[in-house]
C-alpha positions in Angstrom: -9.2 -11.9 -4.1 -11.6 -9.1 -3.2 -12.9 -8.4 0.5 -15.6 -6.2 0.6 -15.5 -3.5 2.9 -16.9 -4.2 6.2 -16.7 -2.7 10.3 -13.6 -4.9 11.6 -13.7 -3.9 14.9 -9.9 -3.0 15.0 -9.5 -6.6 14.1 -7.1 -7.6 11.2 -8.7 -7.7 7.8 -5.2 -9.9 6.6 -4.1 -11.7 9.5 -0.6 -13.1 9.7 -0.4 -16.6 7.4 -3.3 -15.5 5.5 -3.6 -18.3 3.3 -3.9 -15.9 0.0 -0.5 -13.5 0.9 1.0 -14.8 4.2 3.9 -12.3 3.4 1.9 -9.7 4.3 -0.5 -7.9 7.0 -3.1 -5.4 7.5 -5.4 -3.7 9.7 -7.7 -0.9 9.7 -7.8 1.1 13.8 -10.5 3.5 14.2 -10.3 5.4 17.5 -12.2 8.7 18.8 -10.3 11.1 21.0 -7.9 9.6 23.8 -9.2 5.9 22.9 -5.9 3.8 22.5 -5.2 0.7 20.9 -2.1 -1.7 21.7 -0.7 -4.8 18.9 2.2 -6.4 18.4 2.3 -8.9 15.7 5.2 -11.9 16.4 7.1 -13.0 12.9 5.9 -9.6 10.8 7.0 -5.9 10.8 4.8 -3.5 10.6 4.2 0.5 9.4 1.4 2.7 10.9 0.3 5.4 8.7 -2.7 7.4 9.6 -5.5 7.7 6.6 -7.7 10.4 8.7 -6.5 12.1 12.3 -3.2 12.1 14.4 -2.3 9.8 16.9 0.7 9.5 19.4 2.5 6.3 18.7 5.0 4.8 21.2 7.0 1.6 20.6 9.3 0.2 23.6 10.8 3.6 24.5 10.4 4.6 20.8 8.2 8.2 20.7 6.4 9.3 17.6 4.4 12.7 19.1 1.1 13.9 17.0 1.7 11.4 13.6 -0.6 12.4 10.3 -2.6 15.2 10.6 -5.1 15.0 7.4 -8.3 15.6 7.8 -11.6 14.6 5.8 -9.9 12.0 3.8 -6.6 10.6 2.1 -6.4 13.7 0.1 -6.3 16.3 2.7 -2.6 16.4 3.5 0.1 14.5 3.3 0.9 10.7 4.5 3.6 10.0 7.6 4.5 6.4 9.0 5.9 4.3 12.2 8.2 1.6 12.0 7.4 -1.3 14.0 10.0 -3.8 14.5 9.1 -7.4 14.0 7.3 -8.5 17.1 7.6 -5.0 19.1 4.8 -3.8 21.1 3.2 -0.8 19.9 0.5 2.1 21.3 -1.1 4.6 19.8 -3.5 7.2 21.5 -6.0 9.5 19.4 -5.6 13.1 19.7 -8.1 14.4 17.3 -12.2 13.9 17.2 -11.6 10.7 14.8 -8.8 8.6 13.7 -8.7 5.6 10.9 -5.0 4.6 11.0 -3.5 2.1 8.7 -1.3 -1.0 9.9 0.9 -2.5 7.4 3.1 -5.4 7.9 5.6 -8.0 6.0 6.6 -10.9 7.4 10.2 -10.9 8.5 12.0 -12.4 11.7 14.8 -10.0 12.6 14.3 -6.8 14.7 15.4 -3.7 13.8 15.1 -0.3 15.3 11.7 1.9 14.9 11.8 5.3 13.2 9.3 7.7 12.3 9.0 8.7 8.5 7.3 12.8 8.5 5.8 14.5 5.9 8.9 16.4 4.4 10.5 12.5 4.1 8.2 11.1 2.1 9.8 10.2 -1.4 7.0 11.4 -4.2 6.5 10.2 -8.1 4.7 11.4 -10.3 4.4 9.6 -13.9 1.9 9.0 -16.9 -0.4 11.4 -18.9 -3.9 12.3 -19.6 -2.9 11.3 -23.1 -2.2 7.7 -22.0 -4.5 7.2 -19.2 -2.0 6.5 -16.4 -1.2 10.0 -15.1 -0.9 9.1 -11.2 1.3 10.0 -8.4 2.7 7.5 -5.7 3.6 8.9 -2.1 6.7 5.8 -0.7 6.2 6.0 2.7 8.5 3.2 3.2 10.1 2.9 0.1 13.1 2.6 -1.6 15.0 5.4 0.6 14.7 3.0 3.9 17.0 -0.5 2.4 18.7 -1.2 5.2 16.5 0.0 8.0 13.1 -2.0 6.8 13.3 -5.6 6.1 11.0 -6.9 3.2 7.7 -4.3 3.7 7.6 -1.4 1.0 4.3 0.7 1.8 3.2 3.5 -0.8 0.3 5.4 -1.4 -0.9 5.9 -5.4 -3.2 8.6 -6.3 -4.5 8.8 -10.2 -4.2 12.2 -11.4 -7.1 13.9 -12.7 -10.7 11.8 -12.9 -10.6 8.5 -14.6 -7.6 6.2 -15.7 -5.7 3.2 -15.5 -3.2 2.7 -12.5 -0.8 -0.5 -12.9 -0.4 -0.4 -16.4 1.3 -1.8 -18.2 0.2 -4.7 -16.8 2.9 -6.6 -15.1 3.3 -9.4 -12.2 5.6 -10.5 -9.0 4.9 -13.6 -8.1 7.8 -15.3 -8.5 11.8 -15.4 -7.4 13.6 -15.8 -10.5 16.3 -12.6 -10.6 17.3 -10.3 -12.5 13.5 -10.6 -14.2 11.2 -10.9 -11.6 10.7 -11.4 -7.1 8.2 -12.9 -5.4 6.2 -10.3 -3.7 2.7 -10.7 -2.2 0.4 -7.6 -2.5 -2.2 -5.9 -0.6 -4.2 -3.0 -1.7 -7.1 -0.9 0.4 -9.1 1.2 -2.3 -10.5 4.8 -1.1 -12.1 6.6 -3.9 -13.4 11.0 -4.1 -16.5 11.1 -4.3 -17.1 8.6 -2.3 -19.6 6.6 -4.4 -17.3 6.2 -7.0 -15.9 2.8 -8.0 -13.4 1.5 -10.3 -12.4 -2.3 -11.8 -9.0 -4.5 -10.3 -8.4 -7.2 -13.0 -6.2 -9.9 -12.4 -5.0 -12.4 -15.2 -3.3 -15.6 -14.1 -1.5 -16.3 -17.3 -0.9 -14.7 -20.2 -2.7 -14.9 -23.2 -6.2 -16.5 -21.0 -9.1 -14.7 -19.7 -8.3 -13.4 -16.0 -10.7 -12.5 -13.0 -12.0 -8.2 -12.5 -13.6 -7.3 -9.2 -15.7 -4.3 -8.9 -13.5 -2.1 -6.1 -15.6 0.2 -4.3 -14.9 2.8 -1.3 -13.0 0.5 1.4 -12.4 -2.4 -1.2 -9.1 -4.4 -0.2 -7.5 -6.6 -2.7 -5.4 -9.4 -2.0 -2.8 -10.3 -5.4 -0.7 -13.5 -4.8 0.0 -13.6 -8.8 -0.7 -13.3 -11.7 -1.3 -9.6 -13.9 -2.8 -7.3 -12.1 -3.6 -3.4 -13.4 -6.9 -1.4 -12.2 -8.5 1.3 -13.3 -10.9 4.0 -12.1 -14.4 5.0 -13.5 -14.3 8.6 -15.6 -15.3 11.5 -13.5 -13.9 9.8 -10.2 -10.2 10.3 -8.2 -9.1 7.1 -6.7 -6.6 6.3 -3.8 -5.2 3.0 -2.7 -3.3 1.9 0.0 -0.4 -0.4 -1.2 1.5 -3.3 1.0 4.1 -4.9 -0.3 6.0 -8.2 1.5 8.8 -9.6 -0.3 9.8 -13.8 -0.1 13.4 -13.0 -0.6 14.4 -9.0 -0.6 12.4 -5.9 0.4 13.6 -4.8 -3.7 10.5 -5.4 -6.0 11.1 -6.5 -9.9 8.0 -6.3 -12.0 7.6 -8.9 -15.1 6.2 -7.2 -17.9 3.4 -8.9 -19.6 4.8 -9.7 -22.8 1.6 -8.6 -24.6 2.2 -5.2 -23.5 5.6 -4.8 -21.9 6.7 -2.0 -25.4 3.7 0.3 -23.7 6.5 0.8 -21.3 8.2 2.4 -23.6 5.1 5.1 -24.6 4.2 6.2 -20.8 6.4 9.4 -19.8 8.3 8.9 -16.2 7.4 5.1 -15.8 10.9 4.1 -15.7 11.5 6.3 -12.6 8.6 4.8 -11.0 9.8 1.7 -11.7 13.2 2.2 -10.3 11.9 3.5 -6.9 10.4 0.5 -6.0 13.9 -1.4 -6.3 
């Protein structure tokens, strides 16, 4: 499913119980300096990562001083997070001109501790080629270093590499609990693209072997994957950036099913394995 991008007013673009991925949550906050905004969201965790700006964050006693820092867009710096337990009650205050901050969120029930993840913790990949055409790099925010402090919400950002390419491939699929092969995670993606009037192509195949849906992704495109095969790509010439939630039915760790069609391309694409591994 593709939402357009649109002015949300600070309100969720995936609520909780959406009825496409009601494992997972998102919002976009824009603020201007010392605006605030307050949430707490009952039955999901959540992650706040800045796109653009730096905010204070507090959560119940919890005190996250001067979080992100980048400036013109999601290239100019490096990412940093808030954990939000399940249900906590959260603040954060702008301290720069502008602020676009994302919310992430999973549902999960139990209530852990918040933490703050900074710039130097951030656990970086960097995979593909220019030869192959899926040379990109993927900043875990909340990823695989944080089992046991997160519940079922993983949170990356992916980057391609160079201008032009093909980000998900080989295509592969996670919509369904059936271990060791495969988990059931529902996926949400917010597209960001340099320049700005680039654009790029999410397909999404329901079953192998039949023709599957593609959505034209522009600047502030969110997807929405609840199954099926789901690589993207970016037009030549362009740099694209999404945002990437991940909720989890049964365990925070994600298994990807190859598609059979194309699972030995695994095999061809230098560093894919590691990537692989750090979502697990």
């Amino acid at each position: 499913m593709h939402i357009p991008p649109y002015e949300n007013h600070n309100q969720p673009i995936v609520d909780i119980d959406d009825p496409t991925v009601p494992l997972t949550y998102f919002n976009i906050v824009k603020l201007r300096r010392d605006e605030a905004f307050d949430y707490r969201v009952p039955g999901y965790e959540t992650c706040i990562v800045p796109a653009t700006g730096t905010v204070d964050v507090t959560v119940e006693g919890f005190s996250a001083p001067a979080l992100g820092g980048r400036g013109v867009d999601v290239w100019d710096g490096e990412p940093e997070g808030v954990y939000v337990p399940s249900g906590a009650s959260a603040r954060m205050v702008c301290l720069s001109d502008r602020a676009e901050v994302f919310i992430a969120g999973a549902r999960f029930a139990p209530v852990l501790e918040p933490f703050a993840v900074r710039t130097d913790e951030i656990d970086l990949v960097q995979y593909g080629s220019d030869d192959t055409k899926t040379h990109r790099k993927i900043k875990h925010i909340l990823g695989q270093k944080y089992h046991g402090k997160v519940g079922r919400l993983l949170v990356s950002e992916l980057y391609t590499v160079g201008a032009g390419g093909w980000s998900g491939f080989p295509s592969h699929k996670h919509d369904t609990d059936r271990l060791p092969l495969e988990t059931h995670h529902d996926e949400a993606y917010n597209f960001r693209f340099r320049p700005k009037h680039g654009s790029g192509l999410q397909m999404l195949q329901r079953e192998d072997g039949k023709p599957g849906d593609a959505y034209h992704i522009v600047d502030g495109s969110t997807i929405l994957i609840d199954k099926g095969y789901h690589p993207c790509a970016v037009l030549p010439g362009y740099e694209m950036y999404y945002f990437t939630i991940l909720g989890g039915a049964s365990q925070r760790s994600l298994v990807q099913y190859f598609q059979p069609s194309h699972a030995d391309q695994v095999e061809t694409i230098p560093g894919i394995k590691d990537m692989i591994a750090k979502f697990k």
